[in-house]
C-alpha positions in Angstrom: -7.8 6.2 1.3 -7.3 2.6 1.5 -3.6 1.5 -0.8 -2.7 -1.9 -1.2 1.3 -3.2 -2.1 3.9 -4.9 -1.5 7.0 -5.2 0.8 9.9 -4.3 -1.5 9.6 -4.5 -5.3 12.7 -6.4 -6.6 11.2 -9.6 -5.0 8.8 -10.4 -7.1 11.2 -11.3 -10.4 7.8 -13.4 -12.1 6.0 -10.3 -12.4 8.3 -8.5 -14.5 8.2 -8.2 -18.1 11.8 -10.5 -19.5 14.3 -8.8 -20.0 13.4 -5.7 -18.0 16.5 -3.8 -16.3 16.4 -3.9 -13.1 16.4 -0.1 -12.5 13.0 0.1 -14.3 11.1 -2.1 -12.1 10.0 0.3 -9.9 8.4 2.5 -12.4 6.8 -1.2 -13.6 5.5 -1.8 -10.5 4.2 1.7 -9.9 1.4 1.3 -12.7 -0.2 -1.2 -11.0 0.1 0.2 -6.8 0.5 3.3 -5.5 2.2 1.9 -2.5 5.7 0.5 -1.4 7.5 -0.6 1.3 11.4 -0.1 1.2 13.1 -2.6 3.0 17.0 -2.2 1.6 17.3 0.1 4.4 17.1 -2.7 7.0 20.2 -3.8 5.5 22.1 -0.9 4.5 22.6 2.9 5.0 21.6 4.2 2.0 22.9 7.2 0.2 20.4 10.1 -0.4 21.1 9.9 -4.2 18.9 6.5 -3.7 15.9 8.2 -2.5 16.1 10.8 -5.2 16.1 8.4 -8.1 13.3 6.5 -6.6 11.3 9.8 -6.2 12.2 10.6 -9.8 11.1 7.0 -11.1 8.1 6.7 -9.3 4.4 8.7 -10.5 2.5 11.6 -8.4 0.9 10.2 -6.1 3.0 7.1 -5.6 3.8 6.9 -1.4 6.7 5.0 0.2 7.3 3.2 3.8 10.7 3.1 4.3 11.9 0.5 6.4 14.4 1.6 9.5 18.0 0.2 9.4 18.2 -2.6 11.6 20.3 -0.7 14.3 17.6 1.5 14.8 15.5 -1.6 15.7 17.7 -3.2 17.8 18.8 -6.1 15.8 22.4 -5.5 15.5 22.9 -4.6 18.9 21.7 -8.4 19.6 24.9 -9.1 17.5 27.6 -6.2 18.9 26.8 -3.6 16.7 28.7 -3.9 13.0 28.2 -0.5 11.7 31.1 0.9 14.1 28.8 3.9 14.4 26.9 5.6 17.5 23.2 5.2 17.0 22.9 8.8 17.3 24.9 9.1 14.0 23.2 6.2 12.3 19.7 8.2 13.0 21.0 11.5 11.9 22.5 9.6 8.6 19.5 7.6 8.0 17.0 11.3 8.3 19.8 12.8 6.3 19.2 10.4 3.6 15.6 10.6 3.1 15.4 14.2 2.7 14.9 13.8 -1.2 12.1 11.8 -1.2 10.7 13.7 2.2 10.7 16.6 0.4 8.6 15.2 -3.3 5.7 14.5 -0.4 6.0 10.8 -1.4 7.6 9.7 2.0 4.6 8.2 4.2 5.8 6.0 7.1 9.5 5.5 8.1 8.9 1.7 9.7 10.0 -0.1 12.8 10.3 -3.5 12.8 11.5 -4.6 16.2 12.7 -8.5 16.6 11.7 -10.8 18.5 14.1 -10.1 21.5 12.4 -6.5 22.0 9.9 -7.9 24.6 8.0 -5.5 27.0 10.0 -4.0 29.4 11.0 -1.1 31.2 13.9 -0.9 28.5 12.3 -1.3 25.6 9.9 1.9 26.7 12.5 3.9 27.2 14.0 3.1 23.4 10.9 3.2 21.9 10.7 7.1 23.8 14.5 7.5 22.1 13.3 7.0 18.8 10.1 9.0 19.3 12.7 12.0 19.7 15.4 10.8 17.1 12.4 10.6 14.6 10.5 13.9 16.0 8.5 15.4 12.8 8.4 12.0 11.0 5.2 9.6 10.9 6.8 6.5 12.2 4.7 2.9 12.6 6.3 0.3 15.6 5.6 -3.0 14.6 6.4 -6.1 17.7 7.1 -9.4 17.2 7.1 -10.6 20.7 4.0 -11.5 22.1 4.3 -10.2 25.7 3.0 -6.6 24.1 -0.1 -8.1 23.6 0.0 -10.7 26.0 -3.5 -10.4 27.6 -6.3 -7.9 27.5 -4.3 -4.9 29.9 -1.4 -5.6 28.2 -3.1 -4.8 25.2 -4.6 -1.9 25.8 -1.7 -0.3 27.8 0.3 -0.7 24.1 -2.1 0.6 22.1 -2.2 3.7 25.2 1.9 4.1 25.3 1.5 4.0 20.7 -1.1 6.6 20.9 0.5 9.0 23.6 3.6 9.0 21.5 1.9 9.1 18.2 3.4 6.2 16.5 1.1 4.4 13.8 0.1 0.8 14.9 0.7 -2.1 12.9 -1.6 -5.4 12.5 0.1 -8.1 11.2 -1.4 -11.4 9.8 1.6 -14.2 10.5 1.7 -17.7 12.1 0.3 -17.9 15.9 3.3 -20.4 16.9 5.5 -19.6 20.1 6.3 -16.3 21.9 8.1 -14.9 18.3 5.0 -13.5 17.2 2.2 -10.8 17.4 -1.8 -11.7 17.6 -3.8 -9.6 15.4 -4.8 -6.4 17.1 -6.5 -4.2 15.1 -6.6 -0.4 16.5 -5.8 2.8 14.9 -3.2 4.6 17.2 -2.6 7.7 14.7 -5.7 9.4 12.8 -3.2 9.6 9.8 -2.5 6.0 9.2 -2.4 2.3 9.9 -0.6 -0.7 8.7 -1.7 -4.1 7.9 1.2 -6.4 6.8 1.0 -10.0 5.7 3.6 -12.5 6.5 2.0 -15.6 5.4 1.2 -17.9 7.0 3.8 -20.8 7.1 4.1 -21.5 10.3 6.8 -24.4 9.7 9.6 -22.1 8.5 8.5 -19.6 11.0 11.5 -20.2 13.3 13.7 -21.9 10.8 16.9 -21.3 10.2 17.4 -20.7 6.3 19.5 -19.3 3.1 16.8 -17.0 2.0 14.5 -14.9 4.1 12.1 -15.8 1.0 11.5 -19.2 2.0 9.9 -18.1 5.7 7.2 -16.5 3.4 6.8 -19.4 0.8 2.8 -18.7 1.5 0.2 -18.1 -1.1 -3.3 -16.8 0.5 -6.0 -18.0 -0.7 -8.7 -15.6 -1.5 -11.4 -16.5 1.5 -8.1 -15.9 3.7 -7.9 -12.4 2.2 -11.2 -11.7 2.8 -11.4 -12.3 6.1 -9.6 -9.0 6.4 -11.7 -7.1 4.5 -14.6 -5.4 6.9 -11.7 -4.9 9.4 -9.7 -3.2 7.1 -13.2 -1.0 6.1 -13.3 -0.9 9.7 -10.5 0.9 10.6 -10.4 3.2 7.4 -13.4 4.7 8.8 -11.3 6.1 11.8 -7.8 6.7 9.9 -6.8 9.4 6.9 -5.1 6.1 5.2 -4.8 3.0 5.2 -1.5 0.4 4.4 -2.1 -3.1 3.6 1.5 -4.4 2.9 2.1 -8.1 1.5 5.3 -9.7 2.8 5.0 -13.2 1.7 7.6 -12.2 -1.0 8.1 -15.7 -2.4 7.7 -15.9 -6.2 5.3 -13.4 -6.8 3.2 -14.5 -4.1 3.1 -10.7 -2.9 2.1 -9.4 -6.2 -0.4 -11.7 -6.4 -2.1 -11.5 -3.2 -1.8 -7.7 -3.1 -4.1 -7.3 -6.6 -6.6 -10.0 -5.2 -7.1 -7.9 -2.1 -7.2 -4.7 -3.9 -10.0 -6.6 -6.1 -11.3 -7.4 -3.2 -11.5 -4.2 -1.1 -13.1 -2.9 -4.3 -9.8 -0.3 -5.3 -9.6 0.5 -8.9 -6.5 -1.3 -9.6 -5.3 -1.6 -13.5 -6.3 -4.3 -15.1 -4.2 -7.6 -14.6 -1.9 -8.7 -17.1 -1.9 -12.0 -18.9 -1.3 -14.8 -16.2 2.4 -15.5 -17.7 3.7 -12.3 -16.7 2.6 -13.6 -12.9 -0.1 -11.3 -11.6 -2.9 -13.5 -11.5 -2.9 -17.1 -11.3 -4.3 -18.6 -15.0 -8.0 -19.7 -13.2 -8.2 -16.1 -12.5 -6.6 -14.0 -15.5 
């Protein structure tokens, strides 16, 4: 099974209908995917309540990735750690919170997205071997952004090796190839149950930058031949995993929206029909 969506739904304000609240969206979105990525989670400890209500609002058959609170990643250790809580109880509060929508079958992936300060090294194994047991029973995908796991060819292959012998799902990212901050394209399957494709964009001037709005690092529209560059590598790999992710990031606009039913199109999914262009699913050449 191949799914195509987006990362995080409330992103994409174009795409909704005017004057649509903003607890109906994801019910909106979920006509037209059967996939999400939650990524409110990186930012906040989330109350179970949450999880039930987006079980409830979502269809059968509708899957979630839920992103993994940023100091289960590492990122606010960089910065002294500001939930005042011991990582062991920010792991058992985090599991304790996605029991609801664990338990409707509609949680897939629980996702790691590890900064670019998490280079290879002895450390870093040994964390990545703490959350393998914090998260034991749960399909959890690592994703690097530091290039010195895929540095050269052994490199490579001794990742993929440490991913696999600890069953975490690999994921293949598409995003600018500027400085040590970022990941080549490796695509591998790691766990027979899944793998991830996620698209950053490609912007490679706001990469690094500083800025107000994470949105504006993904100000990237693919074009369509860019999309289907990806698509016998994505056949590819769904040929050796149970499922297959492909996750649009470049939440500017409704660049994600967009690019997410063109690659559906393209991978040949039977996606609902596009709405007129002026609710911002298609661009007007292609409505």
């Amino acid at each position: 099974m191949i799914r195509v969506g987006t990362c995080a739904w409330a992103d994409h304000a174009p795409f909704y209908p005017r004057g649509l609240k903003p607890a109906d969206r994801l019910a909106y979105y979920a006509r037209f995917f059967s996939l999400v990525e939650v990524d409110a989670t990186y930012y906040h400890l989330m109350p179970a309540r949450n999880f039930q209500a987006w079980a409830d609002r979502s269809p059968p058959g509708f899957v979630f990735n839920v992103k993994a609170h940023k100091a289960m990643t590492r990122h606010e250790r960089s910065q002294r750690d500001r939930t005042n809580l011991p990582l062991e109880e920010i792991f058992a509060r985090f599991r304790h919170s996605l029991e609801p929508l664990r338990q409707s079958g509609k949680l897939r992936a629980v996702h790691f997205q590890f900064p670019p300060w998490f280079t290879c090294s002895r450390e870093s194994v040994a964390y990545l071997e703490t959350v393998r047991e914090e998260m034991e029973g749960y399909l959890v995908s690592v994703e690097f952004r530091h290039r010195s796991w895929f540095v050269d060819r052994s490199r490579t292959e001794a990742t993929l090796r440490f991913l696999e012998a600890h069953q975490f799902v690999h994921v293949i990212c598409d995003e600018p190839q500027v400085g040590s901050g970022c990941v080549p394209p490796v695509p591998a399957v790691t766990h027979r149950q899944l793998v991830i494709f996620r698209f950053h964009g490609r912007n490679e001037k706001m990469w690094y930058a500083r800025t107000a709005h994470s949105g504006e690092r993904f100000n990237y529209l693919y074009s369509e031949d860019e999309l289907r560059e990806w698509v016998p590598v994505i056949h590819q790999l769904a040929e050796t995993a149970d499922e297959v992710h492909v996750l649009m990031n470049n939440n500017f606009a409704n660049y994600a929206v967009r690019n997410a039913y063109q690659m559906g199109r393209l991978l040949g999914l039977d996606l609902r029909d596009p709405l007129p262009e002026q609710q911002g699913l298609l661009p007007p050449d292609e409505g």
